[in-house]
MIKEKOL-359706 format. One record per atom (N, C-alpha, C): residue in one letter; x, y, z. Coordinates in steps of 0.02 Angstrom, whole numbers, padded with zeros to 5 digits, always signed. Each point is the difference from the previous one (the first is absolute). Layout:
REM residues N
AXYZ;...
This chain:
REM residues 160
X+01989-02832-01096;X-00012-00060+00038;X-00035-00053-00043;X+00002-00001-00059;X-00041-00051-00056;X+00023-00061+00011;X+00084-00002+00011;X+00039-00058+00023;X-00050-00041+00064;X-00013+00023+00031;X-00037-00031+00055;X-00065-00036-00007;X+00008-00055+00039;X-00067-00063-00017;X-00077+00048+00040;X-00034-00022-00024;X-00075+00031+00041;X+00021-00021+00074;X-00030+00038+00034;X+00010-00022+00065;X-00052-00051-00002;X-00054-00021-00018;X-00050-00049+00028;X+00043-00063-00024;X+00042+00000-00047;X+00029-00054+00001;X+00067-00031+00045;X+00014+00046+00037;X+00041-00024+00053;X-00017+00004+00069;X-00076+00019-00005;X-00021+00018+00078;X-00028-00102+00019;X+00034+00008+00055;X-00028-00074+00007;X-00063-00015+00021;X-00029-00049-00005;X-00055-00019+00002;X-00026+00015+00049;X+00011-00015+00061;X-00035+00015+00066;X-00008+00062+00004;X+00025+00050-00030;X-00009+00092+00006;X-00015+00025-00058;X-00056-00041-00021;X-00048+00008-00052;X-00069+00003+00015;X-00005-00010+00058;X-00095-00001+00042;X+00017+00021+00073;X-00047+00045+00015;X-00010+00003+00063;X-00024-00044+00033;X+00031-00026+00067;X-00010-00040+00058;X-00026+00032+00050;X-00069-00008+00042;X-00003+00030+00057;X-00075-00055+00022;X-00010-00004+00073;X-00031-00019+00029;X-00054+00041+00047;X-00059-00022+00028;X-00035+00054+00056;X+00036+00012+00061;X+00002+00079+00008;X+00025-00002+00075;X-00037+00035+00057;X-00053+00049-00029;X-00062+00020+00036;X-00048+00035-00008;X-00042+00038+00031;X-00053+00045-00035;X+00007+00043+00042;X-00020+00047+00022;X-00019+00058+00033;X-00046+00065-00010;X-00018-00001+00056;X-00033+00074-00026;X+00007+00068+00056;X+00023+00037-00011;X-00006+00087+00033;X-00035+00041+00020;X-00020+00011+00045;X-00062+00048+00013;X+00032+00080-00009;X+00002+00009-00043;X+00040+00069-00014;X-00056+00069+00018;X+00049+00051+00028;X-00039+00079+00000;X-00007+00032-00031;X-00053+00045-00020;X-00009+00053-00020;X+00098+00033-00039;X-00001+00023-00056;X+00050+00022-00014;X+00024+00071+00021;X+00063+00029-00008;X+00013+00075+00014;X+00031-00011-00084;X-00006+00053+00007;X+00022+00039-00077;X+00039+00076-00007;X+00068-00039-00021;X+00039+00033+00010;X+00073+00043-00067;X-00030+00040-00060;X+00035-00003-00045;X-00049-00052-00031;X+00083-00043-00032;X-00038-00070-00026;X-00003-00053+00030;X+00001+00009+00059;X+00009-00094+00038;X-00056+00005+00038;X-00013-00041+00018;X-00072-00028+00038;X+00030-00025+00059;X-00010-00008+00060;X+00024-00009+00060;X-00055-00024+00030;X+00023-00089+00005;X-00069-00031+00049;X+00024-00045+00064;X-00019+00012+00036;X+00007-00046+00073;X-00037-00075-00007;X+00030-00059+00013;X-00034-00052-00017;X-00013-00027+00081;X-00063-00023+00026;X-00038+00029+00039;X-00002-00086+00061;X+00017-00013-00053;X+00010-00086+00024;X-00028-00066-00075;X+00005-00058+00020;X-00025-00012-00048;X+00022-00098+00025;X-00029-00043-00041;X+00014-00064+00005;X+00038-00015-00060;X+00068-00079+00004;X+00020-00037-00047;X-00013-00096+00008;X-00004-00005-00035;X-00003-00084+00019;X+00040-00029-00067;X+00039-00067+00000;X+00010-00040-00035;X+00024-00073+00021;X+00021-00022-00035;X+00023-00095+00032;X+00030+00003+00047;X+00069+00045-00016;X+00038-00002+00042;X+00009+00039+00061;X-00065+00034+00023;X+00004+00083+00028;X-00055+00021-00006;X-00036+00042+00076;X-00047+00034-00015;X+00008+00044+00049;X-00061+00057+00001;X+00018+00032+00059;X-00033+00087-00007;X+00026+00056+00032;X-00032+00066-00002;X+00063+00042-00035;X-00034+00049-00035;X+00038+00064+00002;X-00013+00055+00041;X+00068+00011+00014;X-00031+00050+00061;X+00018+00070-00016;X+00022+00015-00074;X+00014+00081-00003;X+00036-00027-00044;X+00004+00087-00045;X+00035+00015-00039;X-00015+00057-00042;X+00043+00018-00044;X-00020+00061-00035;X+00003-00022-00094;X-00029+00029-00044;X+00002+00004-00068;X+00008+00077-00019;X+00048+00024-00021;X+00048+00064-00027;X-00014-00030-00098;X-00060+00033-00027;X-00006+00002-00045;X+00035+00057-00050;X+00020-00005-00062;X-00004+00021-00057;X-00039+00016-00060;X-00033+00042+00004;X-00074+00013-00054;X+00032+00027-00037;X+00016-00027-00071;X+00050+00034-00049;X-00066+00030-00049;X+00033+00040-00052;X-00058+00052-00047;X-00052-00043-00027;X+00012-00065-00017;X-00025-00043-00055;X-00051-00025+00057;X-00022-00009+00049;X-00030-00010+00062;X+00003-00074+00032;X+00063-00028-00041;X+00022-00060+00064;X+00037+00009+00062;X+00010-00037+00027;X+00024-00009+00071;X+00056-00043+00000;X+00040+00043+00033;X+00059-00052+00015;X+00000-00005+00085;X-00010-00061+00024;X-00005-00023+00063;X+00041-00030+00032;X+00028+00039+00059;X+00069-00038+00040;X-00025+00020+00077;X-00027-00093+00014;X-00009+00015+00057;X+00039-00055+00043;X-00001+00021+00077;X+00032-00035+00063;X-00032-00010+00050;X-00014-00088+00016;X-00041-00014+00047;X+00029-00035+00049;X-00041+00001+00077;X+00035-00041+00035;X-00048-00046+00023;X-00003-00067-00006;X-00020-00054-00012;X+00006-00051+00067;X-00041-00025+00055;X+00012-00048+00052;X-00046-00047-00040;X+00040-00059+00029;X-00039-00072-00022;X-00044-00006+00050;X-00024-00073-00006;X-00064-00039+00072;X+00054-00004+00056;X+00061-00024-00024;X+00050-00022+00076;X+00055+00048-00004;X-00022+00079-00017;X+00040+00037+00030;X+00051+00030-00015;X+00024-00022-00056;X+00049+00014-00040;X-00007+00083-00050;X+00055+00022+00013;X-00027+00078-00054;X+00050-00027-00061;X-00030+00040-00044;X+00020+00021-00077;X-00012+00049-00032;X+00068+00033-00026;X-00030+00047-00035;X+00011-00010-00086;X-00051+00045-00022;X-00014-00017-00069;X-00005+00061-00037;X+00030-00011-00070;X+00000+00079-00028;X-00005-00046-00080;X-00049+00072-00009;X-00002-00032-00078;X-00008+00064-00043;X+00004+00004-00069;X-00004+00056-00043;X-00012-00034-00059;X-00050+00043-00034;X-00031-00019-00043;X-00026+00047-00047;X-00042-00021-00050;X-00060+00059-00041;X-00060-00019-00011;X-00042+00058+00003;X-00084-00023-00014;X-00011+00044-00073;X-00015-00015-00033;X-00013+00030-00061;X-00050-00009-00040;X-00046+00032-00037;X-00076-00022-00021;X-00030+00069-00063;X-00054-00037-00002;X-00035+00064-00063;X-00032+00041+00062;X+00011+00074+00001;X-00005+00052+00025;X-00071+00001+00041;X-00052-00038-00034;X-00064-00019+00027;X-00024-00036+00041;X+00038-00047+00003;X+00017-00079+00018;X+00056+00033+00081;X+00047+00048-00002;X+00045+00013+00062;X-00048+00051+00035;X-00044+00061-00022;X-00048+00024+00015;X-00042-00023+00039;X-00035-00050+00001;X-00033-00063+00024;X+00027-00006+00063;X+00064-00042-00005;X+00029-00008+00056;X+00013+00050+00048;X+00007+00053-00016;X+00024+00040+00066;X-00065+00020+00008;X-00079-00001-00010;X-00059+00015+00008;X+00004-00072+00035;X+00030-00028+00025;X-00014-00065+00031;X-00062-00039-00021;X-00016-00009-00076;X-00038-00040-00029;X+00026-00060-00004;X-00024-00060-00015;X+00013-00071-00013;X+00012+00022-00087;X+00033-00029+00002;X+00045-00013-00075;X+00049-00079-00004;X-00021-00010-00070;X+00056-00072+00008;X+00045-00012-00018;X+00031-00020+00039;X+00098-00013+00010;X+00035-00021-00054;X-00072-00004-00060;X+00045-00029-00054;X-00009+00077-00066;X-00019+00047+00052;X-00005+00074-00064;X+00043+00029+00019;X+00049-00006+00031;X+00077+00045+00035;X+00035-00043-00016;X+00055+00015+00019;X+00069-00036+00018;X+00026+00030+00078;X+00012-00043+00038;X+00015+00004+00066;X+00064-00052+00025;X+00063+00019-00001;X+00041-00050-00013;X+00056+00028+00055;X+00037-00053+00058;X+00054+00038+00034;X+00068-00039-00018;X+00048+00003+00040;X+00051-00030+00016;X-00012-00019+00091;X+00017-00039+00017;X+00003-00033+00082;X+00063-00011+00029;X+00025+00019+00064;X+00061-00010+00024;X-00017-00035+00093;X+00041-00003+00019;X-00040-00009+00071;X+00087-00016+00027;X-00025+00022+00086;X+00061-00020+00040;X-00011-00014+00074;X+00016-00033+00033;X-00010-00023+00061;X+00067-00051+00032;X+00005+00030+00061;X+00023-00035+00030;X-00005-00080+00046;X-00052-00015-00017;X-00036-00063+00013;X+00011-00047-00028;X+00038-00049+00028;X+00028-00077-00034;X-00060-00036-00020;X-00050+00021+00025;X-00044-00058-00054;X-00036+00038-00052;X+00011+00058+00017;X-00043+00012-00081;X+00063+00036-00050;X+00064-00006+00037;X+00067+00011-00033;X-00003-00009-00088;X-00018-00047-00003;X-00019-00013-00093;X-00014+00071-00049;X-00029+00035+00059;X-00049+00046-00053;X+00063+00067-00002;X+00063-00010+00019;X+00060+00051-00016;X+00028-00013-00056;X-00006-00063-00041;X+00051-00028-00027;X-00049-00007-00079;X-00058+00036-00002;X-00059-00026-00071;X-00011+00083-00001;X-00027+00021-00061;X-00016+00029-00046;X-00073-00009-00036;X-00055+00057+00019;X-00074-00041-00005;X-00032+00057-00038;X-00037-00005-00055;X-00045+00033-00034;X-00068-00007+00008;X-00040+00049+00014;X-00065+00007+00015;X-00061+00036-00036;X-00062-00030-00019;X-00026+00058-00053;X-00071+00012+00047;X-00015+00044-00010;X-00046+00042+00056;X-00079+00041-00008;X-00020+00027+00043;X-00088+00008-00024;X+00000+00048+00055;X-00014+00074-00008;X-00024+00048+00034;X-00078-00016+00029;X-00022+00001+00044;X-00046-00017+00040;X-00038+00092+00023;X-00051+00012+00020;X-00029+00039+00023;X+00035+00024+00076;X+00005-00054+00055;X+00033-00007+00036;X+00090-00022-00001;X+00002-00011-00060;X+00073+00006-00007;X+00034-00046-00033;X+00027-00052-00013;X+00035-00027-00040;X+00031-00083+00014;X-00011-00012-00046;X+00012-00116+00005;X+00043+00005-00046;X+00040-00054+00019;X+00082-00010-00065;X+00002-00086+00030;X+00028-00024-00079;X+00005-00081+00019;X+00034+00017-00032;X+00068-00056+00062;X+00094+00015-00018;X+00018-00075-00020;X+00029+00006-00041;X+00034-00068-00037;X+00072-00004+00024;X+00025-00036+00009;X+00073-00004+00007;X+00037-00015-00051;X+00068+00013-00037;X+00008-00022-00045;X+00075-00053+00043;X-00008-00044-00039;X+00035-00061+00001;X+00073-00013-00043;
């Protein structure tokens, strides 16, 4: 394939930077884990989201973890989400938390640690049948995140 130009030189300009905007924050009041094999099994207990366009409660959900040997986490969870006026959504995201062994230690001792000694990073999807918050079927949102004592905050970007 030597014949072939670099790709950066034919990738066009606009799909050369990521585009994305704010789309909300949230946080989880997550349970106590079960431990199972290698996955971690948590009930998410309720929790609040707010942003510009949207705010509102979580009212449940679960996180079906992955504790692989190296002792990160692969996280795929599913929430179900009512706004202020009523509207449900559900939301699923999957992701990884990954850190120096001392530093992830910490965290599951539900110590304060800072969000900038891990990596805590998801993917965002969402779906609803609700014409006004309809938008949020049709975007693709990345979120980077902070284990909490009580459980867990993620601020979701939308990408554009």
């Amino acid at each position: 394939m030597t014949d072939q130009p670099p790709l950066a030189e034919i990738l066009p300009p606009e799909l050369k930077e990521l585009r994305w905007k704010p789309l909300l924050s949230f946080f989880l009041n997550i349970n106590k884990p079960y431990d199972v094999a290698d996955r971690r099994i948590s009930t998410i207990a309720g929790g609040y989201f707010e942003g510009e366009r949207l705010r509102g409660k979580i009212l449940f959900g679960n996180d079906w973890q992955v504790v692989r040997k190296d002792g990160a986490v692969v996280i795929d969870v599913r929430a179900l989400l009512e706004t202020d006026d009523g509207e449900q959504i559900s939301m699923k995201y999957q992701g990884l938390r990954h850190g120096d062994p001392a530093i992830l230690a910490a965290l599951g001792r539900g110590e304060p640690v800072n969000p900038l000694a891990y990596y805590m990073r998801v993917s965002v999807m969402f779906e609803t049948s609700s014409e006004k918050y309809g938008f949020l079927n049709d975007l693709v949102a990345v979120a980077h995140g902070h284990r909490l004592a009580a459980g867990a905050i993620y601020n979701v970007f939308e990408l554009v």
